[in-house]
N, C-alpha and C positions, 0 to 999 in steps of 0.2 A: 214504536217510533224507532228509526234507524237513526247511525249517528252524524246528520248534516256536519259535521265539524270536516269531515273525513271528506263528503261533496262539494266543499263550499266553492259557489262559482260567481264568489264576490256580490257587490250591491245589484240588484234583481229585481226588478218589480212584481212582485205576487198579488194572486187575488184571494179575499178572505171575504166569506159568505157570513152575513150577521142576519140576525133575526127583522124583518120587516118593520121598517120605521126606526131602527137602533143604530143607522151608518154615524147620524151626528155622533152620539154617545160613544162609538167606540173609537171612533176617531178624536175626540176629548179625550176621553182616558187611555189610550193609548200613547195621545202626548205628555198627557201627565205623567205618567208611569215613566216613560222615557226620560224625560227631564228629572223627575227623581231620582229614578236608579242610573245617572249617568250613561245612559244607552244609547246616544248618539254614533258611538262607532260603531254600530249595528242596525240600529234601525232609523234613515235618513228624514224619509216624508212620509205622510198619512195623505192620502190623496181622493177623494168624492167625485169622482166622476158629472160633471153637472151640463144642464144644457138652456143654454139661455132663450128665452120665446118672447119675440118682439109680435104682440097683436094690435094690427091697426085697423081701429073702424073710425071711418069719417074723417074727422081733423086727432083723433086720438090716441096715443101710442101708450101701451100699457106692455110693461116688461116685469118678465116673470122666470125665475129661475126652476128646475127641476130635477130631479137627479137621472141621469141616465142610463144608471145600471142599478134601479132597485134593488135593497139588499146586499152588493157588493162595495169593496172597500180597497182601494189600492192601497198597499205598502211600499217602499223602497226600501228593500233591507238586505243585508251578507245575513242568509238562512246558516244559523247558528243552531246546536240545541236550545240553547239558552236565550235566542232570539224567536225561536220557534213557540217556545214555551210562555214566552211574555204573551205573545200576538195572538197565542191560541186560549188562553186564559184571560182573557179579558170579558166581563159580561157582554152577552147578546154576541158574539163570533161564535160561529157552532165547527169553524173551519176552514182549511184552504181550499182552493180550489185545485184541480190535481188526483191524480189514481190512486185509492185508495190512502191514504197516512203519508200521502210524498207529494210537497206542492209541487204544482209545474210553473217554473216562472215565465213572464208574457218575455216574445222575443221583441229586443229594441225597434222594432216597426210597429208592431203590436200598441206597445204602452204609449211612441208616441202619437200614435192616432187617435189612441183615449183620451190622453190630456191635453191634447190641442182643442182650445174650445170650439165647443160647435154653437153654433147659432142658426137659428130656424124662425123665419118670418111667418105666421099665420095672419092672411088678409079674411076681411069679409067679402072680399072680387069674386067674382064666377067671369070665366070667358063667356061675351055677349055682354056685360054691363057696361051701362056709359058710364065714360070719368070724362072729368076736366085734371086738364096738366096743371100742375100749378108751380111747377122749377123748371128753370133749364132756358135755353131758346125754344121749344113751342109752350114757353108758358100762356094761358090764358086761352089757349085750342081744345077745342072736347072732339072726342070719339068713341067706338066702340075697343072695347077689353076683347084683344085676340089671341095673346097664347101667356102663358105665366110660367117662368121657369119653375124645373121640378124644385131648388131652394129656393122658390120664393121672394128671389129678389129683386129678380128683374121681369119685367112684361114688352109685349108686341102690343101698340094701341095703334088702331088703323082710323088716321084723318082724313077728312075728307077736305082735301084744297084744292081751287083753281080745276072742279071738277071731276077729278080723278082723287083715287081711294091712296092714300100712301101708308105703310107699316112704318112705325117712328120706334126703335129700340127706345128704353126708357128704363130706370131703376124705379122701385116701387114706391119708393120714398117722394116719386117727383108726381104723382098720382093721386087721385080722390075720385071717390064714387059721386059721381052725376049730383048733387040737390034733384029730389021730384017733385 
């Protein structure tokens, strides 16, 4: 280990790699340890990556969280020896992430792309099924399902009024698959 006191390039977000299934646990004992040993001026947040999953079938929304980067574990910390040392000894961390014994810290675009949540809608839709609208001004219109953005949020539903076929933009939220 070389001496980070002599690099220090202030509070950094790193990645530390834990053993599969152990991100809770080292992210607990990491704040504990912190809070005991007064380690706040070194090491800020413990941060889990996670990703939220709205699945909608029918009338039913079921939300569900996930982690987004199994196995890793963001820190925010000024890499100290002594900060190195806590973060790297902690059970279930086997490491940083970083060339060889030297973390690379994420650059500030980086970390905040991580921690900006994400959110990802999974329908039971296929383009081609019929829904009825059920919000909005064409509520209570049914049509066919024609294109779904790639998040998931919103769809193209093609009515048929006054003869001719119209694409209606719509949020997914304002949608339902057909009753058969």
């Amino acid at each position: 280990m070389s001496d980070f006191n002599e690099m220090n390039l202030g509070p950094r977000w790193y990645v530390v790699h834990t053993y599969s299934g152990y991100e809770n646990k080292v992210k607990t004992n990491l704040e504990k340890i912190i809070e005991n040993r007064h380690l706040e001026h070194l090491i800020y947040e413990v941060f889990i990556p996670m990703e939220t999953i709205v699945e909608q079938k029918d009338d039913e929304e079921k939300i569900t969280e996930s982690k987004l980067f199994p196995s890793y574990v963001l820190v925010k910390m000024t890499m100290t020896d002594e900060s190195w040392h806590v973060v790297r000894n902690i059970t279930g961390v086997t490491g940083f992430v970083g060339p060889g014994s030297k973390p690379s810290p994420l650059t500030d675009e980086e970390a905040e792309a991580i921690i900006s949540e994400k959110k990802t809608t999974q329908v039971s839709l296929q383009v081609g099924d019929m829904v009825d609208i059920v919000d909005g001004v064409f509520a209570d219109l049914s049509g066919r399902l024609d294109e779904i953005s790639p998040d998931g949020n919103e769809v193209t539903v093609i009515v048929s009024t006054l003869g001719r076929d119209m694409p209606i933009k719509l949020e997914m939220k304002q949608i339902r698959k057909k009753a058969e």
